[in-house]
N, C-alpha and C positions, 0 to 999 in steps of 0.2 A: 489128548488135551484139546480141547476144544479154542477156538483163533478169537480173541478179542477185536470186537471193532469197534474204531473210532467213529460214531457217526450220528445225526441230530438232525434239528431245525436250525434254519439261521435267521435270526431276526437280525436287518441291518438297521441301521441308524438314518440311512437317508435311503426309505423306501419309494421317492420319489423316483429316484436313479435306476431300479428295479423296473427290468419287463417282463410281467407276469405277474402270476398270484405272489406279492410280495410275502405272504402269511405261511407260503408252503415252499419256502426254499430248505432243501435238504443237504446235507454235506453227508458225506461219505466216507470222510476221511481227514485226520488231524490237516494235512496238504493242504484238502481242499476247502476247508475252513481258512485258512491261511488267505487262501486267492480269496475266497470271499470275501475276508474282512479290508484286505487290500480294496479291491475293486469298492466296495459301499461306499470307504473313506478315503481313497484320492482323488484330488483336486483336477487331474487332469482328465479324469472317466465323465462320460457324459451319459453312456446309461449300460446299463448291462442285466446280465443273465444267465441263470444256469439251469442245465437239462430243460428248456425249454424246445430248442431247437433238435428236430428228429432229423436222420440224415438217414436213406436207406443203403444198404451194404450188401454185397456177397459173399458169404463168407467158403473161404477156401474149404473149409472141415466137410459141410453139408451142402454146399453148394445151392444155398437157397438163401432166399430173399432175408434182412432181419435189418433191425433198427438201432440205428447207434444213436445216442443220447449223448448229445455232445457238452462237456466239462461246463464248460462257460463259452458266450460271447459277449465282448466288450467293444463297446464305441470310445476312443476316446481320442485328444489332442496328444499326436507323438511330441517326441522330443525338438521337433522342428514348428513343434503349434500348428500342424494343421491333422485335422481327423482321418483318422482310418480306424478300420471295422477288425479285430483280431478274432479268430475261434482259436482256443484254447481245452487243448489236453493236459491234464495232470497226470502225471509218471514218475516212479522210478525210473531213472540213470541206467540201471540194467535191465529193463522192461525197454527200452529204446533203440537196442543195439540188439541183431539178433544172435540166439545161442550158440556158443561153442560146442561144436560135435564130439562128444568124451567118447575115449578109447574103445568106452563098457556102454553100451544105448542102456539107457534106464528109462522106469517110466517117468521118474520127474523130467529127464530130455524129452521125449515125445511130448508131454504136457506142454514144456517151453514152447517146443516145436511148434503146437497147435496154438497157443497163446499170441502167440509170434504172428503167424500166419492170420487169425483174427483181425491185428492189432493192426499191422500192415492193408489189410481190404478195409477198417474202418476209415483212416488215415489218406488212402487213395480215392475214396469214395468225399473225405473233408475235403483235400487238396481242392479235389474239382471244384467242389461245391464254393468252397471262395475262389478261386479265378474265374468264377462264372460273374462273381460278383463284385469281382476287386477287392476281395479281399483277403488275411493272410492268415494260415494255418502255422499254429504252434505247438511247441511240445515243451511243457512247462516240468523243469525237475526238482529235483531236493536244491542243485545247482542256484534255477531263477529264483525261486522260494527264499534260498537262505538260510535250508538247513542244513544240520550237522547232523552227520550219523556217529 
């Protein structure tokens, strides 16, 4: 059976707010539609963006050079009114903890395994890249979002 996806353009409402081609923002996912619509209409974002910013990685699997295309980055006014810079991943909850080693290795465990491994070199590869900059690497779930499974 073949895997439906969630996935579009996103036209926001205040294309102002947007850094980039405001006309070819693409969501990938019902989540990440979610953050999108978040980010265009609250009050406290001052500009934002998605897959705009390329971040280079190594990844553990092939141990070669490759480009992670980071969720979102958002400028806005925290909870204390003054700005900082967030880059933001969208994840599952169990895409953020790594796998449990079953009794039986299967191949959906070594998939996890490498998945894991990926996620972890994109992730360290963000980290750096905002404390080069002051600023903070997130990992947004069903949790921040708000949804229910």
């Amino acid at each position: 059976m073949a895997r439906k996806y969630y996935q579009g353009k996103f036209k926001p409402r205040n294309p102002k707010k947007y850094r980039g081609d405001h006309t070819n923002i693409v969501y990938r996912s019902s989540w990440e539609l979610k953050l999108m619509t978040r980010l265009d209409t609250h009050p406290d974002v001052i500009w934002w963006m998605s897959e705009e910013l390329i971040i280079p990685y190594r990844s553990p699997v092939d141990n070669k050079l490759h480009r992670y295309y980071v969720d979102a980055v958002v400028h806005l006014n925290n909870k204390d009114g003054k700005p900082e810079t967030l880059m933001i991943e969208v994840k599952p909850k169990s895409q953020t903890i790594p796998p449990k080693k079953p009794s039986t290795i299967t191949k959906r465990y070594i998939n996890e395994v490498f998945t894991w491994g990926v996620n972890e070199a994109k992730w360290k590869a963000a980290r750096e890249y905002c404390a080069d900059r002051g600023w903070k690497f997130v990992l947004f779930t069903e949790h921040e979002l708000n949804i229910t499974k």
